[in-house]
C-alpha positions as CSV (number, residue, x, y, z in Angstrom):
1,X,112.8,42.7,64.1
2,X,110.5,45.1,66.1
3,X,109.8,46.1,69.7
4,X,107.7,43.1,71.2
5,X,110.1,40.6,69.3
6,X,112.9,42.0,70.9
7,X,111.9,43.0,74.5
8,X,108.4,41.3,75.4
9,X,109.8,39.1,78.1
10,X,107.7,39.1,81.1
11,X,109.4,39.5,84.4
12,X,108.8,36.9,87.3
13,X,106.2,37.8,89.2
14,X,104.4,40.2,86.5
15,X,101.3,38.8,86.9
16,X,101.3,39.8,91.1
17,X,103.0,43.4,89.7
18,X,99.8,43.5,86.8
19,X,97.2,43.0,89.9
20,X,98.8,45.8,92.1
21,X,99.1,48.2,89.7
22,X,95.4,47.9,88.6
23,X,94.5,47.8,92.6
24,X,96.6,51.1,93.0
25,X,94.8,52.7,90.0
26,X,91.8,51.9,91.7
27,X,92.4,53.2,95.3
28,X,94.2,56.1,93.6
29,X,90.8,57.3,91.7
30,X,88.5,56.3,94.8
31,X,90.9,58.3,97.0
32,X,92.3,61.7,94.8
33,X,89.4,62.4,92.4
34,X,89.5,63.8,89.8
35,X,92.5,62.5,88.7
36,X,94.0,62.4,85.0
37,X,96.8,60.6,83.2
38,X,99.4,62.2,81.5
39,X,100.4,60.7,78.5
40,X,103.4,61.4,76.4
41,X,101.8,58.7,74.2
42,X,105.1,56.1,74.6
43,X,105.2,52.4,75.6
44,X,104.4,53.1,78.7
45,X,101.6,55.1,78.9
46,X,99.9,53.5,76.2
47,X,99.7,50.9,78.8
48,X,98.7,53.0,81.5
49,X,95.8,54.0,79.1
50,X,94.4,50.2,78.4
51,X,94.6,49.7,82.0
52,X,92.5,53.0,83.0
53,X,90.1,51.6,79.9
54,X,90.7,48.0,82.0
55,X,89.7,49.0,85.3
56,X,86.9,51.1,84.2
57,X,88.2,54.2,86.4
58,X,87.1,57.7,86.3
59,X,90.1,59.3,84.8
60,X,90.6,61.4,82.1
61,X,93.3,61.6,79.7
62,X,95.9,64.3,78.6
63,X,98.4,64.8,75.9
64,X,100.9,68.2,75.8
65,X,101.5,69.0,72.1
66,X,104.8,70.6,72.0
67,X,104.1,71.5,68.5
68,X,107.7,69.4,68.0
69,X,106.7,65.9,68.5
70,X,107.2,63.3,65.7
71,X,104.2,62.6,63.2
72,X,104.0,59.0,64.3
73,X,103.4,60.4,68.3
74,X,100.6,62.6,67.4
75,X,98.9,59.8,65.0
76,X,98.6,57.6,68.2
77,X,95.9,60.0,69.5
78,X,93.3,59.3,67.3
79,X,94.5,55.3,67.5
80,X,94.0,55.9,71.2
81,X,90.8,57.5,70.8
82,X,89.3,54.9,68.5
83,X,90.7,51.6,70.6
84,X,89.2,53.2,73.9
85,X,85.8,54.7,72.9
86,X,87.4,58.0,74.9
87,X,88.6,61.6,74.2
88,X,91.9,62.4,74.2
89,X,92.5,66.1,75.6
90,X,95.3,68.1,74.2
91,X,96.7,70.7,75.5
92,X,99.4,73.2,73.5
93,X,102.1,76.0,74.0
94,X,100.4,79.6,73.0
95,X,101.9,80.4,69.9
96,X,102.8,83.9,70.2
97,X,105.1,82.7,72.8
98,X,106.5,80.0,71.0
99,X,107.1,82.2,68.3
100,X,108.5,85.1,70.0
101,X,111.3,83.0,71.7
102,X,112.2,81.0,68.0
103,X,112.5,84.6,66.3
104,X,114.9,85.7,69.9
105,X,116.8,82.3,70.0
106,X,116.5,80.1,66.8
107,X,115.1,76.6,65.9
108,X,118.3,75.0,67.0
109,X,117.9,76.9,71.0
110,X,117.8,73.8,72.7
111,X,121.4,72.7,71.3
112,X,122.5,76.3,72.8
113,X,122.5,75.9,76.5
114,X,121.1,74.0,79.3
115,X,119.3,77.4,80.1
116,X,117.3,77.2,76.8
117,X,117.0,74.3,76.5
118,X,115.1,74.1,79.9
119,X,113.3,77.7,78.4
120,X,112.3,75.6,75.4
121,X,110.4,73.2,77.6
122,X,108.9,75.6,80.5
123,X,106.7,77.4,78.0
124,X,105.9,73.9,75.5
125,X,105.0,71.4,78.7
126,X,105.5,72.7,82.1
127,X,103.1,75.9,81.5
128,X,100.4,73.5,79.3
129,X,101.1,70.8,82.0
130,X,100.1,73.4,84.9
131,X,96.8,74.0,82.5
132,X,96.0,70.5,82.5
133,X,96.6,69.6,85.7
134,X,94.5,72.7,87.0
135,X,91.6,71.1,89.5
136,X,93.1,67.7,89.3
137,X,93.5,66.3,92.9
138,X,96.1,63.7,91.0
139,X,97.7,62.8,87.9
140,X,98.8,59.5,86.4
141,X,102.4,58.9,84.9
142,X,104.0,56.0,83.4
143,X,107.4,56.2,85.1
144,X,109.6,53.0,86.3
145,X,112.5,53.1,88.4
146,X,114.3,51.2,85.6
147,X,114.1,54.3,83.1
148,X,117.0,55.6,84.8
149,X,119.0,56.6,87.9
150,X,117.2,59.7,88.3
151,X,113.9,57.4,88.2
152,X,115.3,54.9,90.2
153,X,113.4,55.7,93.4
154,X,110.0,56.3,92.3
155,X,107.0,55.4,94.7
156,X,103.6,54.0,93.5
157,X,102.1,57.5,94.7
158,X,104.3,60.5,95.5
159,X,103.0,63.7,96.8
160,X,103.6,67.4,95.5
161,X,103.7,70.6,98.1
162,X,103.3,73.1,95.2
163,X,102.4,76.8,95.6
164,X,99.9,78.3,92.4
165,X,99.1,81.2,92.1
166,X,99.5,82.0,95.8
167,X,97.7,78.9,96.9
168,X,99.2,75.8,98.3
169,X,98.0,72.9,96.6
170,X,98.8,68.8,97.8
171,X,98.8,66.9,94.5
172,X,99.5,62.7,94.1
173,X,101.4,61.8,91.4
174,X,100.7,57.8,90.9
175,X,102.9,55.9,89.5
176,X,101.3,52.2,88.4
177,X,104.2,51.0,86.4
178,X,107.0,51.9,89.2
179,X,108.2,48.4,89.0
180,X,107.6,47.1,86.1
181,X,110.5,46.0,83.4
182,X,110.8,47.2,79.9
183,X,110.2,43.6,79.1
184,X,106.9,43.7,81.1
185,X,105.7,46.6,79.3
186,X,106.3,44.6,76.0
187,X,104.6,41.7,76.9
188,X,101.6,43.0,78.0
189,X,101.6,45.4,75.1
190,X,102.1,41.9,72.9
191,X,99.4,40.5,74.8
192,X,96.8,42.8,74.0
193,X,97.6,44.4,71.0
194,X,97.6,47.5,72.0
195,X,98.7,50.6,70.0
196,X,102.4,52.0,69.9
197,X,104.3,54.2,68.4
198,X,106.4,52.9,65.3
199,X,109.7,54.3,66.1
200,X,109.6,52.0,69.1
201,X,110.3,49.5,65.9
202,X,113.1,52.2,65.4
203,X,115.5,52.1,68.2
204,X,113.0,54.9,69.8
205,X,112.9,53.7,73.2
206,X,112.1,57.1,75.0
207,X,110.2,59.7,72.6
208,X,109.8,63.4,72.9
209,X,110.2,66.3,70.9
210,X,111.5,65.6,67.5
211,X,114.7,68.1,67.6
212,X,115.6,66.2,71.1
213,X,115.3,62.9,70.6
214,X,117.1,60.2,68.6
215,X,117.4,56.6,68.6
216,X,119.8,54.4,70.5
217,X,122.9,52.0,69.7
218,X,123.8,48.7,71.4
219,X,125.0,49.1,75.0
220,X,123.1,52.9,75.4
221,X,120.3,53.2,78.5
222,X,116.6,54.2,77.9
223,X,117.2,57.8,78.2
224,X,120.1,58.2,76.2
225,X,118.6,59.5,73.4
226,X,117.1,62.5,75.0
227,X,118.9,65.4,74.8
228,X,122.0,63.7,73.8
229,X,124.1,66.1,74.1
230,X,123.6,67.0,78.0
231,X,125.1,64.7,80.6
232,X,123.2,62.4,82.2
233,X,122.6,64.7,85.4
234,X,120.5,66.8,83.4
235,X,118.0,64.8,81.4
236,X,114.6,65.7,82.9
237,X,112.3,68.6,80.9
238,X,111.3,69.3,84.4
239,X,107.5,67.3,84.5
240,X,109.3,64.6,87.2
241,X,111.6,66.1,88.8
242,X,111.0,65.6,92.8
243,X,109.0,66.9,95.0
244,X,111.8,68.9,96.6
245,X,113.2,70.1,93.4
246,X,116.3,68.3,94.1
247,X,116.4,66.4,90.7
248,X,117.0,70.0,89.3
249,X,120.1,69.6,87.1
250,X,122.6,72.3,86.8
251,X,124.4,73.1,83.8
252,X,127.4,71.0,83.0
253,X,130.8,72.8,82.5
254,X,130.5,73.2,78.3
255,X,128.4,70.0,77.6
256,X,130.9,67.7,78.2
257,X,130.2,64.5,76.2
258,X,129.2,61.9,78.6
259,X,132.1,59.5,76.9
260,X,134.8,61.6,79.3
261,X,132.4,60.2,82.3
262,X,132.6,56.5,81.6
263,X,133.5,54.0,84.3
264,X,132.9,54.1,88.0
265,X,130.3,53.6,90.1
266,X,127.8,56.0,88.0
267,X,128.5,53.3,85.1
268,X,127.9,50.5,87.5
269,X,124.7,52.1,87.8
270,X,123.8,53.2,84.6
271,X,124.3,49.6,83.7
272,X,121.0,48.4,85.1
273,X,119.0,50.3,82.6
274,X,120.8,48.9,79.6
275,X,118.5,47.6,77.2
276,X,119.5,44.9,74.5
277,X,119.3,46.3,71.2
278,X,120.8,45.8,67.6
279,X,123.1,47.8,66.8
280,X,122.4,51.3,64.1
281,X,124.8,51.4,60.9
282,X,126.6,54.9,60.7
């Protein structure tokens, strides 16, 4: 059973959500142009992406290459390419530096600490990110507040104090799909046939980098197959973090497996963003 068989179940009201977040999209350009979307090429955004296409916007489109992402993520480029009549920018980590810190630290770094981890994906998104971002007045994400409790109060548009290279720059982030289900996402992705990535059909709900991501079993949240290992406190590469900085995790005492956090009102929480899903063999 894939994706849209198991999750495309339109929330009530998703056709007034559908017209807001095209009439945001819309303001958003007229208002903050240019303005790009960020794609990490997952459910989401491939929606984002038919809507920009929908609404006929000026906005361009951006991909980071980590040079770690799964085959099946970097084949929905040219999909998205080809459905959309569009280019697809790409943007990549300089190699000397990607090779200079796997020579220092190893191919496994990320597993090592919080600290390298976060080192791992400064220099392979947050440094391309700042390149493709450069000039933009406003970017485009895909992120809901049910994706998880760090997410869970997202705005439609957000704005971003940021100092570069000695300037101070005001940047929107917009956020069409703020309230939109996973179920939503499914169903309009159902509707209109729109391009995904296979390992959604995997258990994949939330894809990054190969090394740090895996699928989920029954019961687990959206995130909880990124970076595993790491409590849930620090489960953000950094890209949507707040404005303030505050979603800035710091390192848990010795990884301690999330299992010796269970119950409470964090679980209570955590609950919410629960998705129904078979359960994975051993």
């Amino acid at each position: 059973m894939g994706a849209i068989s198991l999750y495309a179940r339109p929330s009530a009201g998703f056709a007034d959500k559908l017209e807001a977040s095209k009439a945001l999209l819309v303001s958003a350009a007229r208002q903050y142009a240019p303005i790009t979307q960020a794609s990490s090429l997952g459910a989401e955004d491939m929606v984002v992406s038919h809507l920009i296409a929908d609404t006929g916007i000026a906005a361009s489109i951006f991909v980071l290459d980590t040079r770690m992402l799964h085959a099946e993520t970097l084949a929905l480029v040219g999909r998205l390419e080809a459905r959309y009549g569009l280019t697809v920018d790409v943007y990549q980590p300089d190699p000397v530096v990607a090779a200079n810190f796997v020579t220092e630290f190893g191919d496994d770094a990320m597993y090592k600490s919080l600290a390298l981890r976060k080192a791992c994906c400064d220099f392979r998104k947050m440094v391309p990110l700042e390149r493709a971002l450069a000039g933009q007045r406003a970017w485009i994400t895909g992120l809901r507040r049910e994706q998880s409790n760090a997410r869970a109060d997202v705005h439609d548009i957000e704005h971003q104090q940021l100092h570069i290279d000695g300037r101070a720059v005001d940047r929107a982030k917009v956020n069409p799909l703020a309230d939109w289900t996973w179920g939503d996402v499914w169903h309009f992705i159902s509707i209109h046939n729109i391009p995904y990535n296979p390992l959604h059909d995997e258990f994949f709900p939330s894809i990054g980098c190969a090394p740090c991501t895996r699928a989920v079993t029954l019961g687990e949240d959206f995130r909880s197959g990124r970076w595993w290992w790491e409590q849930e406190s620090a489960k953000e590469c950094g890209l949507h973090v707040a404005a303030d900085g505050s979603h800035e995790a710091e390192e848990p005492a010795a990884f301690e497996p999330l299992s010796s956090n269970l119950g409470g009102p964090a679980a209570n929480r955590a609950s919410a963003n629960v998705i129904p899903i078979k359960e994975i063999p051993a």
